[in-house]
Structure formats: C-alpha cells, structure tokens
C-alpha positions as CSV (number, residue, x, y, z in Angstrom):
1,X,-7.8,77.0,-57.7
2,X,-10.0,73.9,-58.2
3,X,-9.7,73.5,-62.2
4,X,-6.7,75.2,-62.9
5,X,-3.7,72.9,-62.4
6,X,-2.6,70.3,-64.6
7,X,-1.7,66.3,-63.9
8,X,1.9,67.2,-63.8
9,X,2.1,70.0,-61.2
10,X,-0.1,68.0,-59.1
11,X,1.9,64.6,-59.3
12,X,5.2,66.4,-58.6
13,X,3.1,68.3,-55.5
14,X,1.8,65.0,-54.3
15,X,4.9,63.1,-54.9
16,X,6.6,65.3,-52.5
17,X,4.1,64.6,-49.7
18,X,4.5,61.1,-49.6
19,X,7.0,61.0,-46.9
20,X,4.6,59.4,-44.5
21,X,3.8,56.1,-46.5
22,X,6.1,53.0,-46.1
23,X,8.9,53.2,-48.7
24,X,8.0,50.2,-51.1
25,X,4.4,52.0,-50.9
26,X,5.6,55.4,-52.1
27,X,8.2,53.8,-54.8
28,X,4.8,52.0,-56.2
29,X,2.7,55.4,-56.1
30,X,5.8,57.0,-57.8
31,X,6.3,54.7,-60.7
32,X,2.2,54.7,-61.2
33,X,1.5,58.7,-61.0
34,X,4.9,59.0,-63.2
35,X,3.4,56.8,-65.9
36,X,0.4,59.3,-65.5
37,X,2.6,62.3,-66.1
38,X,4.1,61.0,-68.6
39,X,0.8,60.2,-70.3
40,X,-0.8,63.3,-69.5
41,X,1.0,66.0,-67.3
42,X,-0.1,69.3,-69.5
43,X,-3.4,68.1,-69.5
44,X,-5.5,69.9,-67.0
45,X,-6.5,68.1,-63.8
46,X,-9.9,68.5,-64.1
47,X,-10.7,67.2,-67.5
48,X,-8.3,64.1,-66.8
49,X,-9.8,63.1,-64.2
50,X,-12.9,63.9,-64.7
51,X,-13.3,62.4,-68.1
52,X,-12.3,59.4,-70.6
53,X,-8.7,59.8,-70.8
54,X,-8.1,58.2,-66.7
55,X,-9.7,55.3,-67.9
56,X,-7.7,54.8,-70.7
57,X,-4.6,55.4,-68.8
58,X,-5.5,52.5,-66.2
59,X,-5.2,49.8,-69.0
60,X,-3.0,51.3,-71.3
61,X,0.3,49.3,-72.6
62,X,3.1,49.5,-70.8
63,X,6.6,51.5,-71.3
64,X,7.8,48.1,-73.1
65,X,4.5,48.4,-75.7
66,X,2.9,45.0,-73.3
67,X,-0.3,44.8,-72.2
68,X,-0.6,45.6,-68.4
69,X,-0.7,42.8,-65.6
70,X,-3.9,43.2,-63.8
71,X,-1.9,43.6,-60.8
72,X,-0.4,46.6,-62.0
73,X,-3.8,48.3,-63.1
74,X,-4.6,48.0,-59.6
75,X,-1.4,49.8,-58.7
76,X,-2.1,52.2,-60.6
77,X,-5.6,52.7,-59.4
78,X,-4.8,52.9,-55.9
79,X,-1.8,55.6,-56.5
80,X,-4.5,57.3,-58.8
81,X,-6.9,57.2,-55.8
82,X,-4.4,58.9,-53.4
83,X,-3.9,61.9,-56.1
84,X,-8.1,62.7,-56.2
85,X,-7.8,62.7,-52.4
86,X,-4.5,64.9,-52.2
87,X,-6.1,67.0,-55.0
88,X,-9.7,67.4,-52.9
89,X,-8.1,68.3,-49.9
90,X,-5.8,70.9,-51.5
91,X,-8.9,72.4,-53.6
92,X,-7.0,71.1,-56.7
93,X,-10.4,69.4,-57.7
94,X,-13.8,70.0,-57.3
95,X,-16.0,67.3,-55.3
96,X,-18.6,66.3,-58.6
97,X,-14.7,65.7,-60.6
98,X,-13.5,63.6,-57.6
99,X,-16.6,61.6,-57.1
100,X,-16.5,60.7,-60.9
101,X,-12.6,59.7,-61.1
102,X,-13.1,57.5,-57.6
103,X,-16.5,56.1,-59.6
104,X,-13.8,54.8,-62.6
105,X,-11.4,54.2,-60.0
106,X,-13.3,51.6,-57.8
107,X,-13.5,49.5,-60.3
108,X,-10.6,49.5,-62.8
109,X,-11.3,47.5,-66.5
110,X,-8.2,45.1,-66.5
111,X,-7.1,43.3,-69.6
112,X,-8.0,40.0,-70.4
113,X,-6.0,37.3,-69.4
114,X,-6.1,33.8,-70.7
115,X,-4.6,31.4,-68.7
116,X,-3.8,27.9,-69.9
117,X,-4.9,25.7,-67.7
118,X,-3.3,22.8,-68.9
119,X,-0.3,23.1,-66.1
120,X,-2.6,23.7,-63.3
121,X,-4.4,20.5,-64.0
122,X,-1.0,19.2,-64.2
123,X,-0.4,20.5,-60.8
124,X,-3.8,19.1,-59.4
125,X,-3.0,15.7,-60.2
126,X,0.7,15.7,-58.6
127,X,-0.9,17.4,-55.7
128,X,-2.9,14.2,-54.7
129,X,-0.1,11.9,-54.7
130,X,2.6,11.5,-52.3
131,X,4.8,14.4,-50.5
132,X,7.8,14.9,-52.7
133,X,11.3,14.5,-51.0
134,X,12.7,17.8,-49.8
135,X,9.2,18.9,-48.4
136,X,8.1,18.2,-45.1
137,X,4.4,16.5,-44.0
138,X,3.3,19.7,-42.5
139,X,3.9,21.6,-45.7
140,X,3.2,19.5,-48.3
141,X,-0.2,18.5,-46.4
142,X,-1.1,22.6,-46.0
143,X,0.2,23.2,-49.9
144,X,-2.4,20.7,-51.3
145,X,-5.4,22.0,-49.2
146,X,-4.7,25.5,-50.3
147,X,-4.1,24.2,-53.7
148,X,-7.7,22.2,-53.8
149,X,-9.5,25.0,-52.4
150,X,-8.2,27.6,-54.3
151,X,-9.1,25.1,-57.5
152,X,-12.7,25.0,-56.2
153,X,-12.9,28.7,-55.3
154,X,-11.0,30.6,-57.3
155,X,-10.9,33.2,-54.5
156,X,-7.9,36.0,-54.5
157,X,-5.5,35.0,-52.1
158,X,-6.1,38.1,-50.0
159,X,-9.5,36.2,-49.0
160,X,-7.8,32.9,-48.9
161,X,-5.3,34.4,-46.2
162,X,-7.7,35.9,-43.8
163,X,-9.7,32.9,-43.7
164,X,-11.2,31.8,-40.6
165,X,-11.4,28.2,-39.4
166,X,-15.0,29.1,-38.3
167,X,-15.7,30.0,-41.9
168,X,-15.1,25.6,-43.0
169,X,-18.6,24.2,-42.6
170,X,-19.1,21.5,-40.2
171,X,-18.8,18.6,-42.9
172,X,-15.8,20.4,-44.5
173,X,-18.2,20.3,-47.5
174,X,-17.9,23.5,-47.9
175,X,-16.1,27.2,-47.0
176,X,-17.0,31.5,-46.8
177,X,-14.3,33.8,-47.8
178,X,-14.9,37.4,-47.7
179,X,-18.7,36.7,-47.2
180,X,-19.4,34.6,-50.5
181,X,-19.4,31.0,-49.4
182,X,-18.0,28.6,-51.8
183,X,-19.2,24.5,-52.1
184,X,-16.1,22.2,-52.6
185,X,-15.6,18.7,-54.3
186,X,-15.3,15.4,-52.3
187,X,-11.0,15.5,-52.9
188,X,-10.8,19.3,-51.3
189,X,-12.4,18.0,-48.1
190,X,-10.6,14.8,-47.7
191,X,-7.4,17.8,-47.9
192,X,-9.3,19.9,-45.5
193,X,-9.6,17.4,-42.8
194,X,-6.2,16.2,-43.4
195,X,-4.7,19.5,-42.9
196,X,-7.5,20.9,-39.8
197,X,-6.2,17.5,-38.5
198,X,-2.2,18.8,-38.8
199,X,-3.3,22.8,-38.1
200,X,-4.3,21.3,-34.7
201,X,-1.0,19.9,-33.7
202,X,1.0,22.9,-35.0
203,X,-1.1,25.6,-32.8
204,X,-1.2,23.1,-30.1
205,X,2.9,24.3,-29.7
206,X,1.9,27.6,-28.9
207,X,0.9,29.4,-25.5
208,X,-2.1,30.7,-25.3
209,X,-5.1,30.9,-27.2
210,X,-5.0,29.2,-31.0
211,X,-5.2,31.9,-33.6
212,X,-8.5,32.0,-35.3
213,X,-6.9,31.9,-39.1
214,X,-7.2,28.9,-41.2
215,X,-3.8,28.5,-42.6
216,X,-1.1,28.9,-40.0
217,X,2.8,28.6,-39.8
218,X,4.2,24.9,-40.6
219,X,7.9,26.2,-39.3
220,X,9.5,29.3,-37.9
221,X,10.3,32.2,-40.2
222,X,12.0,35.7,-39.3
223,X,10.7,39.2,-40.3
224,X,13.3,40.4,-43.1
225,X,13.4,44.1,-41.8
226,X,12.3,43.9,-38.0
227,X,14.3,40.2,-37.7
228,X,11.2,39.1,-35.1
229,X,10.9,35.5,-35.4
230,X,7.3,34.0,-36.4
231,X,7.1,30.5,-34.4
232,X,5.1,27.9,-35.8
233,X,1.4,27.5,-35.9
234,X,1.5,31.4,-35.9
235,X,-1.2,32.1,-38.5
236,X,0.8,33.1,-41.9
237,X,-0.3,36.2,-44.6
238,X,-1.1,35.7,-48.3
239,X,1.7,36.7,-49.4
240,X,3.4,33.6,-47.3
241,X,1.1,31.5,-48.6
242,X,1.9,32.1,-52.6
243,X,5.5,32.1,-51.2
244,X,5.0,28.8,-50.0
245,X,3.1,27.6,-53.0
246,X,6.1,28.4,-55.4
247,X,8.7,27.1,-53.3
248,X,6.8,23.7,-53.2
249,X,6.4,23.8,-56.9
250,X,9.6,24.5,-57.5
251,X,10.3,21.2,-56.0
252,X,8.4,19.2,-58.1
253,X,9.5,21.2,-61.1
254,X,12.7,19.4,-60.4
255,X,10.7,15.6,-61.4
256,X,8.8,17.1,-64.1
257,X,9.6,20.4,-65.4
258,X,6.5,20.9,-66.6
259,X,5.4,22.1,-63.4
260,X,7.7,24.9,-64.0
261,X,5.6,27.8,-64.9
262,X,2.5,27.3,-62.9
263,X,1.3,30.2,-60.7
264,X,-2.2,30.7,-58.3
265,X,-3.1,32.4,-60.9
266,X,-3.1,29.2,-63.4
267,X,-4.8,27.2,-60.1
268,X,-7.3,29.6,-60.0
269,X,-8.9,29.5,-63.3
270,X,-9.6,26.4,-63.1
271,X,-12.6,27.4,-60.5
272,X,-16.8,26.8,-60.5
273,X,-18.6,29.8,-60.0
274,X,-19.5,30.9,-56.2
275,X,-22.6,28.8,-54.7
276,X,-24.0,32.3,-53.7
C-alpha cells in the first residue's frame, strides 16, 4: 500500500525487474539505487521521495568522501526516475509524491566544477596548426572543426552528435544544435568549410543517399558486440566523436605533454553564451 514501504524493499523489488534493460544500463541503475539504499533504505518511500532528503542524495559525496562527477548525478537521477515510475505503477507511491520526486528529478543540482582552462587554450592553439604525424587529413581536419565549435558553443556532445548539416548557416557563420542556434568566430568557419569540404568526399564513397548528420565516419570501424562494420562517411555518435577527440590528443600529448589531461569538458568552458 502507497506510503507504507521503505527505499530498501522497493530497490531490491525493482532491482529484480530489471531484466529487460541492456546490461551496462541495469549495472548503472544498480550501483545508483544501491547508493540510495545505502543512504536511506529504512526510510519510508514516501517521505524520501517526497521530500528534502532525494535531493541531498543526488549530490552527496561519494563512497570515497569526493564530490560527485556531474555525470554521475545524472546517473543517479535517471535510475532514481525509473524507481518513482516502478513505484507508481505498483501503487508503492502515490501520484502528488511522484510528481514532486520527478519535479527534483528533472533537474538535478550538480556540483560545481571549475575547469582550468589553461590546457584547452593550449589545445586551441595546436589545433590551428598543422596535422600532427600519426593522424590522417580526414581526421585531424574533422578533430579541429569539432574542437572550434565546441570552443564557440559549449554545447553537450549529445547535441554536437546529432547535428544536422542543415543546421550550419549558409555563410558557415553560424550553427543550431538542439534548437538554440549558436554564432561562431571567423577561425571556426574557415574549420567548418574545410571539413563540409572533406565530409563531402567521405559520403560521396557511399551508395545511396548521404546521411543528413554533420560529423560522419573518416574510416571504417566495427561494432564491439554485434562485429557489423561502420564504413566510412557513415555518420558517427557522440560517444565516437569524444573517442576520437582523446585519441587525437593523445597524439599530440606525445610533442607536448601538456596536452595530456585535456577533456571536452576543459574545450567547453571556454564558450560565449548562446546568441538566443
């Protein structure tokens, strides 16, 4: 009865029922909704969720006393998220409760982080010169447009990856991703036309219609767990373009370590606010 359970017994309920989602999915729900056990499993359902303490959970240190990652806040909202729904559909939780954990939910406070920017800038300025050996044309030429624009945007690479090359305005002066459209400086669209000019030839080695995404495969690559080969000019995800990213800058870490620790993350702090 709605009310009645506690954090615990519903975790270990939910838990159980999670056969359906992909396994790294349901590993990342586990470890979450564990932590919120942990945290609170003789609480009752009801007054977690419905009041202060979920907040508090979301940012709260981790098991080695750190502040979380912002990426794992969000990991543990989302798990968090499936456990009001599993609890509304079971009449666990009563829809007012539900309505205010999904309200603290949508929106989860992460941590500050400061970011120096010191190596990004670093990374900016080696990005405009020549193509290091050890990296191809078509790569090096794709890693520096997505390294401008990510300068001038400071867009999540989840919008950076669905990108449409409808979305780059006519004079490449400027770009929308995920509806907010962004202006960029004079050395992002020299990078842009540089790169729309290479996108062109790599599609152009396909059959068929050319994908619609912005950045696209600059060599084949094969599906770890399904082993189906992705030929080039195919588009590629977000996560393959961070992958791509730290593989170049890896590279250069090997003239000037410097480079070393720089992340999209670092890149994107160094961005304008949106132009709308």
């Amino acid at each position: 009865m709605a009310g009645e359970t506690t954090v615990g017994r519903t975790v270990t309920r939910y838990v159980a029922a999670l056969g359906d989602l992909h396994p790294s999915t349901a590993r990342a729900y586990r470890w979450a909704l564990g932590d919120l056990a942990a945290a609170c499993g003789d609480d009752r359902l009801v007054e977690v969720l419905g009041g202060p303490a979920l907040g508090l959970w979301l940012a709260s240190p981790t098991a080695a006393g750190k502040q979380p990652a912002p990426a794992s806040v969000r990991q543990r909202a989302t798990a968090a998220r499936g456990l009001v729904r599993f609890a509304l559909d079971h009449r666990l939780l009563d829809d007012a409760t539900a309505q205010t954990a999904l309200h603290t939910l949508r929106r989860p406070a992460t941590p500050a982080v400061t970011r120096d920017t010191a190596v990004a800038r670093l990374l900016l300025a080696r990005a405009t010169g020549g193509r290091p050996y050890g990296v191809s044309h078509d790569v090096w030429v794709r890693f520096r447009a997505h390294v401008l624009v990510l300068s001038d945007t400071g867009a999540p690479e989840r919008d950076l990856g669905r990108a449409l090359l409808d979305e780059v305005a006519a004079d490449r002066t400027a770009l929308t991703l995920a509806g907010t459209r962004y202006a960029v400086g004079e050395s992002t669209r020299h990078a842009l036309e540089t790169w729309l000019v290479t996108r062109e030839e790599l599609v152009g080695t396909l059959q068929g219609s050319p994908p619609p995404q912005l950045w696209v495969r600059a060599h084949p690559s094969t599906h770890p767990r399904t082993g189906v080969v992705a030929p080039v000019g195919m588009p590629i995800t977000a996560r393959g373009l961070r992958k791509a990213f730290q593989e170049v800058v890896e590279v250069l870490s090997g003239a000037d370590p410097r480079l070393a620790p720089c992340t999209v993350a670092h890149v994107r702090a160094l961005a304008r606010p949106a132009t709308t």
